[in-house]
C-alpha positions in Angstrom: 13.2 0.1 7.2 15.3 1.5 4.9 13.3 4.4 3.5 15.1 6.9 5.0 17.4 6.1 1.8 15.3 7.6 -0.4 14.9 10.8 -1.9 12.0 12.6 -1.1 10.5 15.3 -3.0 7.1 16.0 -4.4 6.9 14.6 -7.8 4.4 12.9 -10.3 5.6 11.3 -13.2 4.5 12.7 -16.2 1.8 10.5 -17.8 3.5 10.5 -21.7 6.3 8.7 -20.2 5.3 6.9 -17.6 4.6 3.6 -19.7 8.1 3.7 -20.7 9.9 4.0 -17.0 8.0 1.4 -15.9 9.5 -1.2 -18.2 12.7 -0.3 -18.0 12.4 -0.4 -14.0 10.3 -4.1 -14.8 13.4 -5.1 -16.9 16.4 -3.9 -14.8 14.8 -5.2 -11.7 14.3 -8.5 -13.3 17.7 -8.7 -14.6 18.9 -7.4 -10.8 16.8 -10.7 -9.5 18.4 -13.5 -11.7 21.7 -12.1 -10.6 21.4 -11.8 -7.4 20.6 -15.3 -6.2 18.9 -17.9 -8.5 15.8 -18.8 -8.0 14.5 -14.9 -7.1 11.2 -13.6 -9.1 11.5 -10.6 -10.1 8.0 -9.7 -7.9 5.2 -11.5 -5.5 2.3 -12.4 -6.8 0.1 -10.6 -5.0 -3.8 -12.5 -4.6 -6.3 -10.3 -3.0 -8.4 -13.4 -2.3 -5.9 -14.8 0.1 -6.5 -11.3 2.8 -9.6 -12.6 4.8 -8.1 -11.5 8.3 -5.3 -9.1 6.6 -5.6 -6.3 9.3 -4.5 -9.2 12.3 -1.0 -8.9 11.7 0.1 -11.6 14.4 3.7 -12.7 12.3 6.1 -14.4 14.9 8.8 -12.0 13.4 6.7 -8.6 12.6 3.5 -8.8 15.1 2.2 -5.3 14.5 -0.1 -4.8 17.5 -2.2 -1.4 17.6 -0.7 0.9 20.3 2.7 -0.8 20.1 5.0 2.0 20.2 8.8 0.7 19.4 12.4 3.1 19.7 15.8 2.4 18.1 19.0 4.3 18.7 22.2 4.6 17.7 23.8 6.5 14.7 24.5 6.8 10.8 27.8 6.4 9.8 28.4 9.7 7.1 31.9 9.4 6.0 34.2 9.6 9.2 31.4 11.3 11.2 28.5 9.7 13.5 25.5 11.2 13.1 23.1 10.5 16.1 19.7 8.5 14.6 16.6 7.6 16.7 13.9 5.2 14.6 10.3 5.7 16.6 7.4 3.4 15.3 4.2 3.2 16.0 1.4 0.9 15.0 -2.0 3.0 14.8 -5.2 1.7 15.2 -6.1 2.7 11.8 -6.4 0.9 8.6 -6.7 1.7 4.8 -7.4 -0.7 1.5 -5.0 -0.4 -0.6 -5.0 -2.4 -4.0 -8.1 -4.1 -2.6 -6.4 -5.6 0.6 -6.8 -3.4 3.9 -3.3 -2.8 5.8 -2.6 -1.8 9.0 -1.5 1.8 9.5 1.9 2.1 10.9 3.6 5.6 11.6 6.9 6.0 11.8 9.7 8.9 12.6 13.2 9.6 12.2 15.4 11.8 14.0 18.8 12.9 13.2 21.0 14.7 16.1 17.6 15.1 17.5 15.9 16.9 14.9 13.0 15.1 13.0 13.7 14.6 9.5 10.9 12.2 8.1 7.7 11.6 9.2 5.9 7.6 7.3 3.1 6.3 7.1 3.8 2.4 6.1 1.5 0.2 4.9 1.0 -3.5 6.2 -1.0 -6.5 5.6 -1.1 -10.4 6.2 -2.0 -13.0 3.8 -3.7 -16.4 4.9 -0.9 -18.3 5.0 0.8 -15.6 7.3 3.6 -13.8 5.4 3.8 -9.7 5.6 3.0 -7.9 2.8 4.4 -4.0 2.5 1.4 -2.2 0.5 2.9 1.4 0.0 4.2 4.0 1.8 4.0 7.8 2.2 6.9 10.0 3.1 7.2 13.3 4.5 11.2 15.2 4.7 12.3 18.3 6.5 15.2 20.6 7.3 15.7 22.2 10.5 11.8 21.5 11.4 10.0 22.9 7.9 8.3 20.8 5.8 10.6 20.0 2.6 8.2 17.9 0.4 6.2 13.9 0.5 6.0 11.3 -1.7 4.0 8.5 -2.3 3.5 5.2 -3.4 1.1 2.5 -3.0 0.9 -1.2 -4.9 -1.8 -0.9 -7.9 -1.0 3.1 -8.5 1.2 4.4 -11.4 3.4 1.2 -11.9 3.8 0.1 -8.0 3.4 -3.2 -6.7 3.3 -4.8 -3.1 6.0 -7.1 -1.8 6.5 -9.4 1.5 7.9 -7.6 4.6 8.3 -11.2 6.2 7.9 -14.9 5.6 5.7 -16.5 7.2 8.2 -18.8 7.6 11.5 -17.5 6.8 14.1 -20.2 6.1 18.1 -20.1 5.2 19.2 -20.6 1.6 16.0 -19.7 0.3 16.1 -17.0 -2.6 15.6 -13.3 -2.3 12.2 -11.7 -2.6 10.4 -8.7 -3.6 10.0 -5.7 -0.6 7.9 -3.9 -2.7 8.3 -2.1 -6.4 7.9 1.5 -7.1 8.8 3.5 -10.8 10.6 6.4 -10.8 10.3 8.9 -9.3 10.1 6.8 -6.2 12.5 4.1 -7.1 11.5 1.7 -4.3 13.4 -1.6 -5.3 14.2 -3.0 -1.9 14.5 -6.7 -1.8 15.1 -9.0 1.5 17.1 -12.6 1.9 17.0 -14.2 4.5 20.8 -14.1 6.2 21.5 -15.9 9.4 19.6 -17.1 13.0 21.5 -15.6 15.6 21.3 -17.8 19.4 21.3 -14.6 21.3 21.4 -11.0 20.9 21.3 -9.0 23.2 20.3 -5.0 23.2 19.7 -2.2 25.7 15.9 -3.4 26.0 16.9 -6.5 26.6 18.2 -10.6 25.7 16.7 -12.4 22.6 17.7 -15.8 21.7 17.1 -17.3 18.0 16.9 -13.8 16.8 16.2 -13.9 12.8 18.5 -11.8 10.3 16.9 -10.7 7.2 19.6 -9.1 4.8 18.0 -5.7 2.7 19.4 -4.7 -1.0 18.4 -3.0 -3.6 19.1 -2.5 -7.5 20.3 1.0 -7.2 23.0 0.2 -4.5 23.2 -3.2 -5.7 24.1 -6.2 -3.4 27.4 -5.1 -2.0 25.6 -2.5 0.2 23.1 -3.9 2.3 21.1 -3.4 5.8 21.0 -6.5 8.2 17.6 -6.6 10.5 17.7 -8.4 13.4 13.8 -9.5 14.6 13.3 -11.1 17.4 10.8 -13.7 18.3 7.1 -12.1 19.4 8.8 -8.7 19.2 9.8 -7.5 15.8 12.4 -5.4 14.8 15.4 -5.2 18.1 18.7 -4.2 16.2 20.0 -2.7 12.6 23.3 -3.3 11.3 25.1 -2.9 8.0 27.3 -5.1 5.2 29.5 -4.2 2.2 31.7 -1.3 0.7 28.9 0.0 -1.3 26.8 0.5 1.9 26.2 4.2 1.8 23.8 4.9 5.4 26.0 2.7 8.0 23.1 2.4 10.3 23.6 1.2 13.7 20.6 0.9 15.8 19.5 -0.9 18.8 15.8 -1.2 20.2 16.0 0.6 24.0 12.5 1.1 24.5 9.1 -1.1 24.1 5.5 0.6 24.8 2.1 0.3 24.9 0.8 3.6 24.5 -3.1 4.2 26.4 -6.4 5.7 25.0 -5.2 9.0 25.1 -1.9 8.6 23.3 -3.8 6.9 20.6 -5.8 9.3 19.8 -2.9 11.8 19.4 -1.1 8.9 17.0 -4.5 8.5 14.8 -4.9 12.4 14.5 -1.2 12.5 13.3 -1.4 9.6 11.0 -4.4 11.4 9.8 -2.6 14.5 9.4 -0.2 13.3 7.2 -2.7 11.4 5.3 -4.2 14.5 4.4 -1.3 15.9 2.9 -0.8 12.6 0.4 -1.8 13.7 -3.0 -2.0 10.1 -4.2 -4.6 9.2 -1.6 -7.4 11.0 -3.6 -7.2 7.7 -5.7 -8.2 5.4 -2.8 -10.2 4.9 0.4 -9.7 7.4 3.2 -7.7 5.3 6.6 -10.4 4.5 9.3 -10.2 3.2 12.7 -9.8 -0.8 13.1 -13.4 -1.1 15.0 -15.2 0.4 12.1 -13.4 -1.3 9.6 -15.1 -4.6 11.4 -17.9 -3.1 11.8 -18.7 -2.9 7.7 
């Protein structure tokens, strides 16, 4: 995803002023919609009695499967240099309610020129009518292997709202939608349309036919710079690929490797996720993650 854009550093918007940044980010990102592509709301409408099976994340495009472990490689393009990138994510077999829906726990890391640079927990659940909906994020940077700083956000805390990941069913010439929406200091305002079906792609893990593109903009780039995701059917996520002269982080990434990690990796993944939970000053507002078994067992 593209969170790797953002600026991470430990922040919390100070109350006195908080009321204020949130409408102007309401207003500009409403304003950003109607331009865009008519027809776009501003934000989903996010119903927490439409979550009875939320955790079951069985999407055609995004199935988020505990223990599947998915890696992407390539490189960022940073002016006339290629920087080597490596995307690793990992569905735990933890959950967590959020806003009153419980997501699925997905970790994911990002290496430049084999270093690790952020470590993200992401934050998924599925409606009834099967679309993904992105609940929050946490984000942790670093620089040459120490810890820099994390950030948070999550729908129904200090301004931030959930958005839709992916359609249930996803069809051209339908208008943009929301990705999520986060104040400052987070400024999440990513928004996804739904670009092209490709007959066949094909990447070092393998051949997908009638692979779906989803094109990713935000209001701070605006919509001449923007990510193209390539998902594949039953699979997810295979390929990344960039658009326009405002597109700052030229990502080019291909899926090489697909995994289905064992008992024991799992429990190293859930004692990481946990880690990092841990660390997320935001989370003292909401339920602790817990493993998917007990969640069913309540």
């Amino acid at each position: 995803m593209k969170s790797e854009r953002k600026t991470a550093a430990r922040a919390r918007p100070i109350l006195a002023v908080l009321s204020t940044l949130i409408f102007l980010a309401l207003s500009s990102s409403t304003a950003f919609a109607e331009k865009s592509d008519t027809g776009a709301k501003a934000f989903e409408d996010l119903d927490r009695k439409n979550f009875d099976r939320s955790s079951n994340i069985d999407n055609k495009w995004l199935p988020l499967r505990p223990g599947h472990r998915s890696v992407l490689t390539g490189y960022t393009g940073e002016g006339k240099k290629r920087v080597p990138h490596r995307v690793v994510m990992t569905v735990t077999d933890l959950t967590k309610v959020i806003d009153g829906v419980r997501a699925v726990v997905v970790w994911d890391l990002d290496y430049r020129s084999g270093k690790m640079v952020e470590s993200e927990l992401v934050f998924f659940a599925q409606d009834n009518l099967g679309n993904v909906w992105h609940m929050g994020q946490y984000r942790e940077t670093y620089e040459d292997g120490e810890f820099v700083g994390g950030q948070a956000w999550l729908s129904g805390l200090e301004g931030a709202r959930a958005g839709i990941m992916m359609k249930a069913e996803p069809q051209l010439n339908t208008p943009s939608y929301s990705e999520g929406f986060a104040p400052a200091p987070y400024n999440w305002t990513d928004r996804g349309k739904v670009d092209q079906i490709s007959p066949k792609v094909c990447v070092p893990q393998g051949c997908h036919e009638q692979v779906l593109v989803i094109a990713e903009f935000s209001k701070e780039e605006g919509p001449d710079a923007q990510q193209l995701k390539y998902y594949a059917p039953s699979l997810g996520n295979i390929r990344v690929r960039w658009r326009g002269k405002g597109e700052r982080t030229q990502e080019v990434l291909d899926l090489v490797e697909v995994a289905k990690l064992g008992p024991e990796e799992m429990a190293k993944v859930r004692a990481e996720a946990l880690a990092l939970e841990k660390r997320a000053y935001t989370y003292g507002r909401t339920p602790p993650a817990e493993p998917m078994q007990l969640a069913k067992e309540q």
